[in-house]
N, C-alpha and C positions, 0 to 999 in steps of 0.2 A: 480467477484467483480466489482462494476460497481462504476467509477469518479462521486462525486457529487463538485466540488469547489464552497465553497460560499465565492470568491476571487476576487481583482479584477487587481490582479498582476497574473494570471496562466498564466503560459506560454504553455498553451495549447490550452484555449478557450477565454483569457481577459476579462476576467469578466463577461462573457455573462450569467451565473446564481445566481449573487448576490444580485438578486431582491427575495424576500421569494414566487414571485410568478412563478416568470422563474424556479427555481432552485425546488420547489413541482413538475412541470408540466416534467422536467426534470425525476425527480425520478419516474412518472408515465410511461414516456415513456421507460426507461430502465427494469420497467419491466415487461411491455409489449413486450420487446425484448429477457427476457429469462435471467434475471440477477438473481444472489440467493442473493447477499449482495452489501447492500449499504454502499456506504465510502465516510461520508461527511466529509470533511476538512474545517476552516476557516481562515487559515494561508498559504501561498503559503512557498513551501520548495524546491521550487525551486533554481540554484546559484543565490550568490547575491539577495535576495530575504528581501527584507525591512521587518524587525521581528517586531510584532502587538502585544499588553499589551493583559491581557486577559479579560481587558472592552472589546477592541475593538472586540478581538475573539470570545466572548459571545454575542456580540450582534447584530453581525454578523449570528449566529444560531439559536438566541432565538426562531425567530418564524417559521424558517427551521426544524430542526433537530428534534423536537415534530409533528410538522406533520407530515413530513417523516415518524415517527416512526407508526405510526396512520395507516397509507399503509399496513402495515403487513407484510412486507420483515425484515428480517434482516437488524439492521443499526450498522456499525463501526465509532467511532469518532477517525479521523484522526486529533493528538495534540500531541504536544509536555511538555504541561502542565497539572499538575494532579489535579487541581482545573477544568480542565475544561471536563477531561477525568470524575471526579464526576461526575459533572454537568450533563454529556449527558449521564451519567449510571443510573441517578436517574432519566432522564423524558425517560429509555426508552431502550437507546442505548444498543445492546446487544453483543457490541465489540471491543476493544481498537486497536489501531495503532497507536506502536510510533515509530515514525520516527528514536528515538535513543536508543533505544532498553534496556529503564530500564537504563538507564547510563547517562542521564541526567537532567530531575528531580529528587532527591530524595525522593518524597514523590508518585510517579506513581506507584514502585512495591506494595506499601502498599493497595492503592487505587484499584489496580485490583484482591487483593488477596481479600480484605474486601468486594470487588461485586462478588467476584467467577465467572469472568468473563474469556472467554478468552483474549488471548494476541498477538499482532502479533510484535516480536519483529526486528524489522532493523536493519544492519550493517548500519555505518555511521561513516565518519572522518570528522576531521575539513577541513580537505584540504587532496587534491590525492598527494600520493608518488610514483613516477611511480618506484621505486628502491624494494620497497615491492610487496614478494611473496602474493598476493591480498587472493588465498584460505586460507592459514595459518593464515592469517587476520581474516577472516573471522570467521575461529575456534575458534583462540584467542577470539573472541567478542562475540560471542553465547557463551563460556564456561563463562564468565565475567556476562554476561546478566542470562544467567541457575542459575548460584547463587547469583545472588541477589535476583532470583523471588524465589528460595528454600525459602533464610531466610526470606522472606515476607509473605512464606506460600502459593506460586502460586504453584497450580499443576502443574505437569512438562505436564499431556496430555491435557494441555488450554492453550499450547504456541505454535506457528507459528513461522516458524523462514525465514526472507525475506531477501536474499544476500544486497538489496540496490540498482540496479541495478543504476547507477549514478552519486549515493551521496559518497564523497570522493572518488573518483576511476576516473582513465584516461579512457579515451573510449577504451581501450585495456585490461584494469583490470577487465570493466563491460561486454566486450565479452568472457574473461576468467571468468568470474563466470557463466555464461550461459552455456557455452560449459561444464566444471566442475560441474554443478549442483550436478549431481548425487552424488559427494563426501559428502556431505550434507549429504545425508542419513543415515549417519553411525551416526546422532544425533538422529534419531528413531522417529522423529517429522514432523507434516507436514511444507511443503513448501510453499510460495509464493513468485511469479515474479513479477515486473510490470515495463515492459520495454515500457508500450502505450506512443507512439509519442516521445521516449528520441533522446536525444542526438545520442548515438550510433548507430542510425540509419544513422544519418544527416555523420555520422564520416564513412560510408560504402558509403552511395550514397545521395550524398547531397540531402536538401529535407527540407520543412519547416512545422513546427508542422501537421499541418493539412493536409499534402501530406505526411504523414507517414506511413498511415494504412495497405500499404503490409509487410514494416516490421515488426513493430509492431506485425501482426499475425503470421507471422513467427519464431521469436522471441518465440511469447508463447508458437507455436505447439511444438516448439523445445522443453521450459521450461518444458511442460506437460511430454514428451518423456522421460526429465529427471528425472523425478520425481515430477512435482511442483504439488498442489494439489489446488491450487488458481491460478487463473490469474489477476491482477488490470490493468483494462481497461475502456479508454473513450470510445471506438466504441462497446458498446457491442451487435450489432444485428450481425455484420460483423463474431463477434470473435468467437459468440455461432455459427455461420452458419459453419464457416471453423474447428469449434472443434467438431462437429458433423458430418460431413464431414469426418473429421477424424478418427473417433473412429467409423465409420460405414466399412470403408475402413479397417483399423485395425483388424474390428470383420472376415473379410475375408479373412485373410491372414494365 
């Protein structure tokens, strides 16, 4: 799954694709690199991250996220809002991602049951406890999110279920869900990571967004290892080369 932010608060790239023509040219080039899905956001959810009405969100993609779609890759719309999670279902989008996993809008489980669409659902706190067992967390939140999307009528095999890597978590809580992943699996669903250019990299060996990309891949080879079945990444020529790399190596073992 390959980063599209059409933001201009990311703390990844600052805004360098929130022109409708950088941000298409973008999505060309990813996959040309080997991407299977694209995940456009136009909210930054990063900390601290200045929260945008869903004028602003929407108008921000309106003439994004329809072309994209136009490309013929799979596209996820990355929101937090179910007016907007519509939006980008009806020109196209063939994937939700919400950040809070059905537990914060009330009207988003309805919205993905009504498009029979998949879901990828996020663990997410308001703020890190470092005193919380972070896995048991995690359960807790997916069992919370599993039914709501039941009573909405979501299929239980169009949900993804994404630890968060980050969000509400100490950088010690987001390398115990890494290392832990595999406990996961006992929800019978797929997985995804997306630890591209976090924190917890900067919190192992200091390093700024854009000097991240050894961990980052390592990070994922790991996630894969454990289970994850998705990677969300801004580097993706790098990440398809060393997952390839990977699993060619793997095949010989």
């Amino acid at each position: 799954m390959g980063i599209l932010n059409v933001t201009p608060d990311s703390f990844s790239d600052r805004g360098a694709f929130l022109s409708p023509d950088a941000a298409i040219a973008h999505a060309k080039q990813m996959m040309t690199e080997g991407v299977d899905i694209i995940d456009i956001g136009a909210e930054s959810t990063r900390p601290q991250a200045v929260a945008v009405s869903a004028e602003e969100e929407l108008r921000r993609l309106e003439f994004v996220l329809p072309a994209v779609v136009c490309l013929g890759h799979p596209v996820s719309i990355d929101t937090m809002k179910a007016t907007i999670a519509a939006w980008a279902l009806d020109r196209g989008a063939a994937i939700v991602n919400d950040v809070w996993g059905l537990q914060r809008d009330p009207d988003m489980a309805d919205v993905v049951a009504r498009h029979r669409v998949p879901v990828i659902v996020m663990h997410n706190r308001e703020a890190a406890d470092p005193r919380i067992d972070i896995m048991a967390e995690l359960a807790a939140f997916f069992e919370r999110s599993l039914a709501i999307g039941a009573r909405a009528g979501i299929q239980r095999d169009r949900i993804v279920l994404d630890p968060g890597i980050g969000f509400g978590k100490t950088q010690e809580q987001s390398l115990t869900a890494l290392a832990q992943l595999d406990r996961l699996k006992t929800f019978g669903l797929p997985l995804l990571v997306g630890a591209s250019r976090k924190r917890l990299i900067d919190s192992v060996t200091p390093a700024p967004p854009d000097r991240r990309l050894g961990g980052s891949i390592a990070a994922h080879i790991l996630a894969v290892e454990r289970g994850a079945a998705i990677v969300r990444v801004h580097d993706v020529a790098a990440t398809v080369q060393a997952m390839r790399v990977t699993t060619a190596i793997g095949a010989r073992t």
